[in-house]
C-alpha positions in Angstrom: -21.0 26.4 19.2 -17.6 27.8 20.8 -17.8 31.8 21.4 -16.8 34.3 18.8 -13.3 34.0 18.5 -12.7 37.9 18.3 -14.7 38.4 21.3 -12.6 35.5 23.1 -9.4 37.3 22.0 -11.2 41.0 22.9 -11.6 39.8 26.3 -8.8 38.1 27.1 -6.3 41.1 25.8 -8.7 43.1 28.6 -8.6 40.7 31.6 -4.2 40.4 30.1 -3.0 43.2 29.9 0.6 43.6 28.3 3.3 46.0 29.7 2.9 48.9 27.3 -0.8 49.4 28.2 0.2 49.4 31.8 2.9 52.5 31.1 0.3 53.9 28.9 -2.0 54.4 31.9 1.2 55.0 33.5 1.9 58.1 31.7 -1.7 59.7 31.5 -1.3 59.7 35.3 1.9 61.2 35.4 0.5 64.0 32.6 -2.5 64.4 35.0 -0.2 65.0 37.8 1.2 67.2 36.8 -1.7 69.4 35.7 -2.8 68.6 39.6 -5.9 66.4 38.1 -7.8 65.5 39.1 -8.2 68.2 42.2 -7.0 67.1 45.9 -11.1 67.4 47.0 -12.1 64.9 44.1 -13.9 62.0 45.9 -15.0 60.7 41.9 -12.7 59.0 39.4 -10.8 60.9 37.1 -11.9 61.3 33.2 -9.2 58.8 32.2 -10.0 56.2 34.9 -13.8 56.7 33.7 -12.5 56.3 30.1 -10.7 52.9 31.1 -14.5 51.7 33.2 -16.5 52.9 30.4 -14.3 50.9 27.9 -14.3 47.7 29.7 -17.9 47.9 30.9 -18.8 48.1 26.8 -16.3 45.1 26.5 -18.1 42.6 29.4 -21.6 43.7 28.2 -20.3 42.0 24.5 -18.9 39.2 26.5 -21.6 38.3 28.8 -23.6 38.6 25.7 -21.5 36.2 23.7 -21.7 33.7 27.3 -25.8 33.6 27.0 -25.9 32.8 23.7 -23.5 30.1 24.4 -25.6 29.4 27.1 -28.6 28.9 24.5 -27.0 26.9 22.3 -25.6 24.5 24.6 -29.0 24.2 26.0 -30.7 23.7 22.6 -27.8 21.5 21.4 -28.1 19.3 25.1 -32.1 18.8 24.0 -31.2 17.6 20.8 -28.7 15.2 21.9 -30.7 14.1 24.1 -33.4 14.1 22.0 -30.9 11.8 19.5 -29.8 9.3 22.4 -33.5 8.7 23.0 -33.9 7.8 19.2 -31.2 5.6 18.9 -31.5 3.5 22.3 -35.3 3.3 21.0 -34.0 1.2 18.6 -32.9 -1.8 20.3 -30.8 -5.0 19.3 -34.0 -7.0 19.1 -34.9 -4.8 16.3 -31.6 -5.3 14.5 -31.5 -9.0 14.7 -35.1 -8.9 13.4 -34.2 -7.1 10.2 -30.9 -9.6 10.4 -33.0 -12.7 10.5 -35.3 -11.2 7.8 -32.3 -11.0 5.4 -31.0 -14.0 5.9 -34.4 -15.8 5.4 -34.3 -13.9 2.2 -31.0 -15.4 1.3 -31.9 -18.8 2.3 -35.4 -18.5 -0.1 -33.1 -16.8 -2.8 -30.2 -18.8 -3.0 -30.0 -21.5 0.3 -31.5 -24.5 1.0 -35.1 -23.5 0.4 -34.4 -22.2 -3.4 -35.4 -24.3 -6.4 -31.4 -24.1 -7.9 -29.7 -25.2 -4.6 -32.3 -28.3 -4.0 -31.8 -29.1 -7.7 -27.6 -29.1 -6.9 -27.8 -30.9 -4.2 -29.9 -33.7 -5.6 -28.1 -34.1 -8.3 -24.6 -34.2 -6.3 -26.7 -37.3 -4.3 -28.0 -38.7 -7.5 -24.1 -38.9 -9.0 -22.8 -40.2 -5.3 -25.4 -42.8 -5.4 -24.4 -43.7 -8.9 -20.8 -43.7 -8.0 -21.2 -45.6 -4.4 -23.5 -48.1 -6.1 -20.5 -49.0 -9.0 -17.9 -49.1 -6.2 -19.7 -51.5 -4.2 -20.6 -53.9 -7.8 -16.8 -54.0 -7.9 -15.3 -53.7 -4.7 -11.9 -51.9 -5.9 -11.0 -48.6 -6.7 -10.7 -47.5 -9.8 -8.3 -48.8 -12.1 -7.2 -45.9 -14.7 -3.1 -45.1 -15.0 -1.9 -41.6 -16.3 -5.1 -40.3 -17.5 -3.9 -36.7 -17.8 -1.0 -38.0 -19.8 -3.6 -39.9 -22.0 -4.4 -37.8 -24.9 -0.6 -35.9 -25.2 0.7 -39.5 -25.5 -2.1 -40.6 -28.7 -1.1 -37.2 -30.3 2.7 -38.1 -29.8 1.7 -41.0 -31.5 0.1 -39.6 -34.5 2.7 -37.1 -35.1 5.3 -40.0 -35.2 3.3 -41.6 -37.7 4.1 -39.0 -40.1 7.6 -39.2 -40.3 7.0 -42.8 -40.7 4.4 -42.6 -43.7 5.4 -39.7 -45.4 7.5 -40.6 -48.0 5.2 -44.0 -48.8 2.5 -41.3 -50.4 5.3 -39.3 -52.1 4.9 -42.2 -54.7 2.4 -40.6 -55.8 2.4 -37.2 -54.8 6.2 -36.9 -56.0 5.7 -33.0 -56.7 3.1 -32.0 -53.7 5.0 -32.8 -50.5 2.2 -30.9 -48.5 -0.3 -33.9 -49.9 2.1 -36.4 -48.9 2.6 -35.0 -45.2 -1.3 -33.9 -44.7 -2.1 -37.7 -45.4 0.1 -39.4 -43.2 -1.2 -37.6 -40.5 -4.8 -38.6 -41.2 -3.2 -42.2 -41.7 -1.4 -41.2 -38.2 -4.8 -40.2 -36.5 -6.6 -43.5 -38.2 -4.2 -46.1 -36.5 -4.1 -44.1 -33.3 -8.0 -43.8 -33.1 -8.2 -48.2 -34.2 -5.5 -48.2 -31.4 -7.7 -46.7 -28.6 -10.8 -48.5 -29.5 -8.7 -52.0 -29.6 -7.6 -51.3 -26.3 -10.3 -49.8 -24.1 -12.5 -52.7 -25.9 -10.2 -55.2 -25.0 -10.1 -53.9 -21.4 -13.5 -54.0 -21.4 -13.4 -57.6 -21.5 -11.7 -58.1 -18.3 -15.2 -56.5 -16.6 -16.8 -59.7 -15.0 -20.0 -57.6 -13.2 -21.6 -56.2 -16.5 -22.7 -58.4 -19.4 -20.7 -58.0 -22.3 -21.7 -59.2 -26.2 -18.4 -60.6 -26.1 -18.4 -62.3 -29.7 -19.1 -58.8 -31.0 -16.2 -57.5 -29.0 -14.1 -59.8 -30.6 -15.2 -59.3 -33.9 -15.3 -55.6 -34.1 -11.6 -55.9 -32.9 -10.6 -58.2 -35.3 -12.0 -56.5 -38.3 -10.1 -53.0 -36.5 -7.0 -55.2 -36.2 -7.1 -56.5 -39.8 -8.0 -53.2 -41.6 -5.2 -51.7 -39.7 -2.4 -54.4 -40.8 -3.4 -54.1 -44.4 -3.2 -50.5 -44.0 0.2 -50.8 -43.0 1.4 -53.4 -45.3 -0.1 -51.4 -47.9 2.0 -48.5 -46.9 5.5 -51.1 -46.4 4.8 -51.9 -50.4 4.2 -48.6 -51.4 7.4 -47.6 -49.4 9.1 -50.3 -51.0 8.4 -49.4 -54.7 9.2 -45.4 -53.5 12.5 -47.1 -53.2 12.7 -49.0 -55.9 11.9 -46.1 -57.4 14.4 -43.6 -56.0 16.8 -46.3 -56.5 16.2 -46.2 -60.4 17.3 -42.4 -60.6 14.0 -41.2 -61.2 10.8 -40.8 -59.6 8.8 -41.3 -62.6 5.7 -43.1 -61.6 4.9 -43.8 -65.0 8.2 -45.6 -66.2 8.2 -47.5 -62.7 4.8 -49.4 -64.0 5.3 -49.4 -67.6 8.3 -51.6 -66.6 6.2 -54.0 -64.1 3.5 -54.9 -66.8 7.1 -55.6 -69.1 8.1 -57.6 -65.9 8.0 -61.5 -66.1 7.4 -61.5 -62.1 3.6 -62.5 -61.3 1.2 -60.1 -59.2 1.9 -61.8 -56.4 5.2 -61.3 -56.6 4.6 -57.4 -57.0 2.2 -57.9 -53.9 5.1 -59.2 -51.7 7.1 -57.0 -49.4 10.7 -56.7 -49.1 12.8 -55.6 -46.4 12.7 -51.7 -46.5 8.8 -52.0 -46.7 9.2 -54.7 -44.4 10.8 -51.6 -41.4 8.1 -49.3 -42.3 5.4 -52.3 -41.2 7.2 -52.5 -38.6 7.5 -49.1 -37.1 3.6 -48.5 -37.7 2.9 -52.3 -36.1 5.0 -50.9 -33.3 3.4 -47.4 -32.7 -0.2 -49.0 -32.9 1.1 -51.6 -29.9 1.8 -48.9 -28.3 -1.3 -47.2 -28.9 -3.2 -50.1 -28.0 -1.4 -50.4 -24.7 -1.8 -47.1 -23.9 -5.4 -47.5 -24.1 -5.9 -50.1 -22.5 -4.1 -49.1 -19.2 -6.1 -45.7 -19.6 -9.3 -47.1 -19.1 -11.0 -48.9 -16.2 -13.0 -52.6 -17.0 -15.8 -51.4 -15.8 -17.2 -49.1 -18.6 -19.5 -46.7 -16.8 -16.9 -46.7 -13.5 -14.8 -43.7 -14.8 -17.5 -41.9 -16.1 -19.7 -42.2 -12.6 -16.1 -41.2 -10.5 -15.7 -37.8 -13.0 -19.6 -37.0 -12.9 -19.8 -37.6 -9.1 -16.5 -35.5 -8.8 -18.1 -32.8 -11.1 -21.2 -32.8 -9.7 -19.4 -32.1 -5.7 -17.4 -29.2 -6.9 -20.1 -27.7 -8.8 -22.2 -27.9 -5.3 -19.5 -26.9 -3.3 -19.0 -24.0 -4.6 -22.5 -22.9 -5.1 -22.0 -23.5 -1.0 -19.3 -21.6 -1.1 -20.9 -18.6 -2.7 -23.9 -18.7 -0.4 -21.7 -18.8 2.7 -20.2 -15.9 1.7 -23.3 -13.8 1.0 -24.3 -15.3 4.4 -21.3 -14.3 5.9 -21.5 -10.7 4.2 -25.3 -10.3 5.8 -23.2 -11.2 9.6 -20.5 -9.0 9.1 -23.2 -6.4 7.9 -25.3 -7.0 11.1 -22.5 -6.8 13.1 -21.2 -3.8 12.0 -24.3 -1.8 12.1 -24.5 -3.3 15.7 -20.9 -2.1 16.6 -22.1 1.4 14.8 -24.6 1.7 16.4 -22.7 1.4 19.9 -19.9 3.6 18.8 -22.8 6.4 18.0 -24.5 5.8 21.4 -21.2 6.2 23.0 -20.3 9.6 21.3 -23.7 11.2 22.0 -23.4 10.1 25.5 -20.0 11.3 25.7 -20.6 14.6 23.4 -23.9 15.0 25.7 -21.6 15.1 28.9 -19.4 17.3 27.5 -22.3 19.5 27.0 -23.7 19.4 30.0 -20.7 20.3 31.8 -20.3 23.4 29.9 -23.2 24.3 30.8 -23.5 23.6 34.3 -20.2 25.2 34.3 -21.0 29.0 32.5 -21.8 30.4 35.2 -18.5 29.9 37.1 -16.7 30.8 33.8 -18.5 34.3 34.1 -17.8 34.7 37.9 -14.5 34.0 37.3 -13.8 36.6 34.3 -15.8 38.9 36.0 -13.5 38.7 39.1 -10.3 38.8 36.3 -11.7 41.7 34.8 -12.1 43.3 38.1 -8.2 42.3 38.9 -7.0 43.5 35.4 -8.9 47.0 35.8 -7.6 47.7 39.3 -4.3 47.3 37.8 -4.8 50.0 35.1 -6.2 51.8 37.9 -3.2 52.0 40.0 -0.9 52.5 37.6 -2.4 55.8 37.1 -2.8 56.7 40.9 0.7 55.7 41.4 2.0 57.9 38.5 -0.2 60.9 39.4 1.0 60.2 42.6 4.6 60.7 41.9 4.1 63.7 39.9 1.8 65.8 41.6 2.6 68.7 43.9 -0.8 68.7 45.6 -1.9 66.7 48.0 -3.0 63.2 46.6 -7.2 63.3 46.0 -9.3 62.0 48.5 -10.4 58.8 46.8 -6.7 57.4 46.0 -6.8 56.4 49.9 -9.5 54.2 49.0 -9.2 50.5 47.1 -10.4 51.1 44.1 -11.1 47.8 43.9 -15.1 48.3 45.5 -15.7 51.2 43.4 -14.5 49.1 40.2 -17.2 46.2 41.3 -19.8 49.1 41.6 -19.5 51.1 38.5 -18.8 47.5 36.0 
C-alpha cells in the first residue's frame, strides 16, 4: 500500500535538488542576462522560471494524486482490519475451550476410560492383581525363584555338555556316520536335561504346604523319570565301555566285537556289568542331570501358580500402562493443540491491533505529510528561482526587472 516508488523518488529529487541543477538554473539566468531578459518593466516571471513552475506544478499534481490514493487504501485497508479484529475477538476463549472439551470427550469415548478397549485393560490388570494379591496373602512371602533369566542358557549349557559326553558311546554303532553319533547325543542331551527340570520343579512342588498336592503321584512320576534316566545312562557307560573295548582291540569292527562275546565263556551278566571307563561316563551324565535337577528346582517357586500370577499381573500392568501412556499423550497433544491455537489467536489479535494503529496513524497523519512537502516544494522552487535572479542579476546591464524586488516566494505559493 506504500506509494509508487518512482513517484516517491520523482518528488523527492524535486523538493532535493543536487548542485548541478542549481548551476543549471544558474546559467540560464546568466544567458538571460545577458540578452537583458526578461525586460527591466517585466512585473511576470520569466519563460524559464515559468518552465521550472509548470514542471513542478505537473510533478505535485502526480504526487498529490499518488497521496489520495494512498489515502483510499489506507482507509479501505483500516475497514478491513477493523472489520478482521471484529471477527476474531467474536470468537472468544469460551468458544475454544468448547471445541477443546468436545475433543477431548471424543478421546475419552475413543480411547479413555469410557471406550470398550480401555475398560477391558483395566479390568483385566485388576483381575491379574487380584489373582496375584490373593496368592501372596495364601503364602505370606515373596516369591521364591533364583536366576530365572539365567534359567534356560544354563539347561542348554547342559545339553550341549552332554554331547561331548555321549558322543563316542553311539559311535559303536555309527562307526562311519559321526554326524548320527553327534545328532543323538544331543537328543540324549535334551532328554536328561528335560527329566532334570521336571524332577526338580516337581520336587519343589512338594515343599508347597497351601495347595493340595497328589503327592504319591508326585513321587511316582519322579521315580519312574529318575529310573528311566539311570538306565539310560548306564546303558550309555556299557556301550562306552565296549566302544573301548573295542578301540582297544585295533579295530572297530562291530561285527568281530560280538562274534567274539557269543565265543566268550563270560555269562550275560557279566557282559551287562560296567567297568570303570563306562563307569566315568555314568558318572559325568549322573553329574550333569544333578545339576540339572538343582537348577530346576531353585528356578521355580513351591507354589505352582505363584510365578505364573507375578509374570501375568506384571504383564497385564505394563500392557495397561502403556495403553495409559499413549492416551496421555493424545491427551496431551489435544492441550498443546488448544493452547496453541489460543496463543495464535492472541498473537493475530495483537498484530491487527498493532498493524490497525499503524494504519491509522498514517492516515491521520497524510495530511500533514502533504503540507509539509507542499511547503518543501515551495522551499526547493524558490531556490531554483533565485539562482536564476541572482545570475541574471550579475549579468545584466539593465536595470534589474521589477519583480526580482519581490520574494518570489508568494508568487510560487500562487501559481503551484
Amino acid at each position: 500500500m506504500a506509494l509508487d516508488p518512482q513517484h516517491q523518488r520523482a518528488f523527492h529529487k524535486l523538493i532535493n535538488p543536487e548542485e548541478s541543477e542549481i548551476l543549471r538554473h544558474a546559467r540560464c539566468g546568466e544567458s538571460d542576462g545577458n540578452k537583458e531578459i526578461p525586460s527591466p518593466t517585466a512585473s511576470e516571471p520569466s519563460d524559464h522560471e515559468r518552465q521550472i513552475l509548470y514542471e513542478a506544478k505537473s510533478e505535485w499534481i502526480r504526487y498529490e494524486s499518488a497521496i489520495e490514493q494512498r489515502r483510499a487504501a489506507l482507509t479501505e485497508h483500516t475497514a478491513e482490519l477493523r472489520s478482521r479484529l471484529a471477527q476474531a475477538s467474536a470468537l472468544g476463549d469460551s468458544d475454544l475451550s468448547d471445541a477443546h472439551n468436545k475433543d477431548l470427550e471424543l478421546l475419552d469415548q475413543q480411547h479413555g476410560h469410557l471406550s470398550t478397549e480401555f475398560r477391558l485393560a483395566e479390568e483385566e490388570y485388576t483381575a491379574a492383581r487380584e489373582e496375584k494379591v490373593k496368592i501372596e496373602q495364601l503364602v505370606a512371602r515373596p516369591l521364591d525363584v533364583n536366576h530365572a533369566e539365567l534359567y534356560v542358557p544354563v539347561l542348554i549349557a547342559l545339553a550341549i555338555a552332554e554331547v561331548p559326553v555321549n558322543r563316542l558311546a553311539f559311535e559303536l554303532f555309527f562307526e562311519s556316520m559321526p554326524l548320527v553319533s553327534l545328532l543323538l547325543s544331543a537328543a540324549i542331551g535334551g532328554i536328561f536335561i528335560f527329566f532334570a527340570h521336571t524332577i526338580g520343579s516337581m520336587v519343589r512342588r512338594l515343599q508347597c504346604k497351601e495347595v493340595a498336592i497328589n503327592r504319591d503321584e508326585v513321587f511316582l512320576t519322579v521315580t519312574l523319570i529318575s529310573l528311566l534316566a539311570f538306565i539310560l545312562m548306564y546303558f550309555l557307560g556299557l556301550m562306552r565301555e565296549m566302544w573301548v573295548d573295542v578301540s582297544e582291540a585295533g579295530s572297530l569292527n562291530l561285527e568281530a566285537y560280538l562274534s567274539g562275546l557269543d565265543k566268550s565263556p563270560k555269562s550275560l551278566a557279566d557282559h551287562l556289568l560296567i567297568g570303570s571307563k563306562g563307569f566315568t561316563l555314568l558318572l559325568l551324565n549322573l553329574a550333569i542331570f544333578a545339576m540339572g535337577v538343582v537348577t530346576a528346582f531353585r528356578r521355580h517357586d513351591p507354589h505352582p501358580n505363584y510365578e505364573k500370577a507375578v509374570n501375568f499381573a506384571r504383564k497385564q500392568e505394563q500392557r495397561f500402562v502403556n495403553y495409559k501412556k499413549r492416551f496421555e499423550a493424545k491427551r496431551n497433544e489435544i492441550i498443546r493443540s488448544h493452547n496453541q491455537r489460543l496463543s495464535d489467536r492472541e498473537s493475530a489479535l495483537k498484530q491487527l491491533e498493532e498493524e490497525l494503529r499503524s494504519t491509522e496513524h498514517e492516515l491521520v497523519t497524510l495530511p500533514e505529510k502533504l503540507k509539509s512537502d507542499r511547503a518543501a516544494l515551495i522551499s526547493a522552487l524558490t531556490r531554483r528561482f533565485m539562482a536564476y535572479q541572482n545570475a541574471n542579476k550579475r549579468a545584466r546591464s539593465a536595470p534589474d526587472p521589477v519583480y526580482f524586488a519581490d520574494n518570489p516566494k508568494p508568487l510560487i505559493e500562487s501559481l503551484l
